[in-house]
N, C-alpha and C positions, 0 to 999 in steps of 0.2 A: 504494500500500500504506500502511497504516495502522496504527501499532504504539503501544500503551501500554508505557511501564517503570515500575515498580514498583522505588522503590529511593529509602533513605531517608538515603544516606552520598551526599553529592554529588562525592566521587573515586571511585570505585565507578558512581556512575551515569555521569561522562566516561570512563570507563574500558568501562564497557559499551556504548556511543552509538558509540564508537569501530570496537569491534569488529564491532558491525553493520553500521557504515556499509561496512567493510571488506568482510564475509563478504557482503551487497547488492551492492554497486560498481550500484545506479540507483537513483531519486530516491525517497525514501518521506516520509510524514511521522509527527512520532510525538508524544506527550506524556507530561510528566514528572511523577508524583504520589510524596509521600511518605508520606503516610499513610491508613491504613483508611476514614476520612471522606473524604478527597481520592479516592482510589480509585474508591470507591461512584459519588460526585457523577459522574466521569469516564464511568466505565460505564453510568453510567442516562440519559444523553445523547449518547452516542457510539458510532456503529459503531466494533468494530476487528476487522483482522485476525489479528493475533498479539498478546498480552502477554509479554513479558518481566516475572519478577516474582522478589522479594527473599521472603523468608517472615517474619523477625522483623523487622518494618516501626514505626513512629511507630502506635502506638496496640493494637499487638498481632502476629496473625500476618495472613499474607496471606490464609489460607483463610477466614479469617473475612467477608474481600471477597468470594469468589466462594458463600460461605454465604448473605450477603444477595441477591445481584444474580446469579438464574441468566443464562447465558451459554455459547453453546456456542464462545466463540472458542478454539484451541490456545493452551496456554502451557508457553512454557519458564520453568523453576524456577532460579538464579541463584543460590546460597542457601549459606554456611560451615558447615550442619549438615546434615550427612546421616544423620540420624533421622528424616527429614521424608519421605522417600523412597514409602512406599506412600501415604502421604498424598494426597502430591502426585500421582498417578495414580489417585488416586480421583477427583479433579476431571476434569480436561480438559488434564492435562497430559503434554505428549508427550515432554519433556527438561526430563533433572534434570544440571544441571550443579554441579560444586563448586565453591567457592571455594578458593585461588587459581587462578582456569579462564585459559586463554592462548587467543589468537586463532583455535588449532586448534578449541578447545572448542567456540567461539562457531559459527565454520564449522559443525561438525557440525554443529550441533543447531537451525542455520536451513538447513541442508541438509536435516533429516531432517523439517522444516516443509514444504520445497517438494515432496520427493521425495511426502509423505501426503497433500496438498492442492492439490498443482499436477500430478501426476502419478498414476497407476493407483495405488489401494492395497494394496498385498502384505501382507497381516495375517501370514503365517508370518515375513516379513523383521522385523518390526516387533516382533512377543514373540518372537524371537530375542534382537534388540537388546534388547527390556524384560530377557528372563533376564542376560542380559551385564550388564546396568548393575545389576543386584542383588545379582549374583556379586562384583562386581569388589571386590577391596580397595584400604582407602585407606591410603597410609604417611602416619603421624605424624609430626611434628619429633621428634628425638629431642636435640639439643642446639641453644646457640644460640651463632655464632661473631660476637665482638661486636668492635669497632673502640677500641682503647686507645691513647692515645699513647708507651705501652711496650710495643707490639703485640697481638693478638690474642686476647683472651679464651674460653675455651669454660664454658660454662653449661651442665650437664641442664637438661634441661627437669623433671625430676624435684626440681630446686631450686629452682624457682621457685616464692614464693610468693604474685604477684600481677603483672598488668600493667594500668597505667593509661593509657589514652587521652590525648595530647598536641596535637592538631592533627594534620597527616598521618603525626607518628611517636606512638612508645609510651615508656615508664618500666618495667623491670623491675626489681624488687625478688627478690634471692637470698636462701638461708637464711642466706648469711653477714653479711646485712645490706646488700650492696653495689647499687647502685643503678644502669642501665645503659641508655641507652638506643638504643632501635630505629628502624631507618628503613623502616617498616612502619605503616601504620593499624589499628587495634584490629579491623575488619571479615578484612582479609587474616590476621590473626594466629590470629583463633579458627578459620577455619577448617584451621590447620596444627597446632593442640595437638590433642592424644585427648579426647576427648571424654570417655570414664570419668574423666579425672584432671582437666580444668578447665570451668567454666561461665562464661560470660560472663554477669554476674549484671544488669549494664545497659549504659547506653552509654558506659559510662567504663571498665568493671573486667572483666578477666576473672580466675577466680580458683582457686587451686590449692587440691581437697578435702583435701589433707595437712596444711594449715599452716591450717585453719577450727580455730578456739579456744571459741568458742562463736555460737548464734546464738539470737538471743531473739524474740518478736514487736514487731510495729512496727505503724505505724497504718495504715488500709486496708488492712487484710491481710498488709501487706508482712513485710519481715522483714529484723533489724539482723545482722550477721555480723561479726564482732571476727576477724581473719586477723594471723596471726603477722608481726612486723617490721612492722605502720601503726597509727601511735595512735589514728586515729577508725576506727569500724565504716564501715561498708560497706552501704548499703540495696540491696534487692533491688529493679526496677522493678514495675509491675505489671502490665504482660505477660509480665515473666520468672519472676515469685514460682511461680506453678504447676506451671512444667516444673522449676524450681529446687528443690522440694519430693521432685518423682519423682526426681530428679536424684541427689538423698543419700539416699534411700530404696531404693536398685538394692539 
């Protein structure tokens, strides 16, 4: 067997590799791309069996990969935004898993790989499962309980007016100015906030629509965003700038 990943956070991609290997238990082989052009090059030389894939990827989204390079291999979706959801099943994709997903998830949804493709296909079982995973709701973080050396802090999440990327933890910034941080990767984090209340505007910042002060244009498109309690703005990337636009536009 032969499997692409798609995944441009390299704990995230060990953290995935893991769980396959897990939900598998026999020999496969796979390769590892990070970005849109790496992607492409992989697929226009390569049989695969399955793709596992990330959606906001080094150079944009992932659809954009299977928009160049048709392909009918199955993929499962892997992804901290789930507004990607019918998207992602307009391609070739059979499982949409969320971010923070556990080794349960991963089972599934290479379980639901073999049961479609190794086994008779049962179409009524299968848009069962599609209705279910459309229905289902997701709980948001609603506070964060944070580690103090005069004990435990709690944080809304509704206070927070930014979090920046550290290495494999984060930096939160509260409205009371207090500064805190997480032992969590900016990848796991956005996909635990609400979505209506924060955007991860690139690979460093995700960022609370309550505490935006103003935001001005920037070059290529982009766009500078001034957020309460950080003295320098804030650039938007340029595969986030678009959805970022629709984002404060709802």
């Amino acid at each position: 067997m032969n499997i692409l990943i798609i995944e441009d956070e390299i704990p995230a991609f060990k953290k995935l590799l893991t769980c396959v290997t897990e939900s598998l238990q026999s020999d496969f082989e796979y390769t590892h791309t990070r970005s849109i052009e790496e992607s492409i090059k992989s697929l226009e030389k390569t049989n695969y069996d399955l793709i596992l894939s990330d959606i906001k990827i080094i150079g944009g989204m992932s659809f954009d990969i299977f928009d160049s390079v048709k392909t009918s291999v199955p993929i499962i979706f892997c992804t901290a935004f789930d507004e990607h959801l019918l998207k992602a099943f307009q391609t070739n994709g059979i499982a949409y898993v969320l971010k923070p997903y556990t080794q349960k998830n991963i089972y599934e949804a290479i379980k639901k790989y073999q049961n479609l493709f190794h086994e008779k296909f049962n179409e009524k079982d299968f848009f069962k499962q599609f209705k279910g995973l459309i229905e289902q709701k997701h709980t948001f973080k609603k506070r964060f309980a944070i580690k103090k050396a005069e004990g435990i802090k709690l944080v809304k999440t509704e206070n927070v007016c930014y979090i920046e990327a550290c290495g494999d933890f984060c930096k939160l910034k509260d409205s009371n100015g207090g500064l805190h941080s997480i032992s969590k990767s900016i990848g796991v984090l956005s996909g635990e906030l609400n979505p209506e209340h924060f955007f991860r505007i690139n690979r460093s910042y995700i960022i609370n629509i309550s505490f935006i002060e103003k935001i001005l244009p920037y070059s290529k498109n982009r766009l500078s965003i001034r957020i309460s309690g950080l003295s320098d703005s804030l650039i938007t990337s340029t595969a986030s700038t678009k959805d970022f636009r629709k984002w404060i536009d709802k």
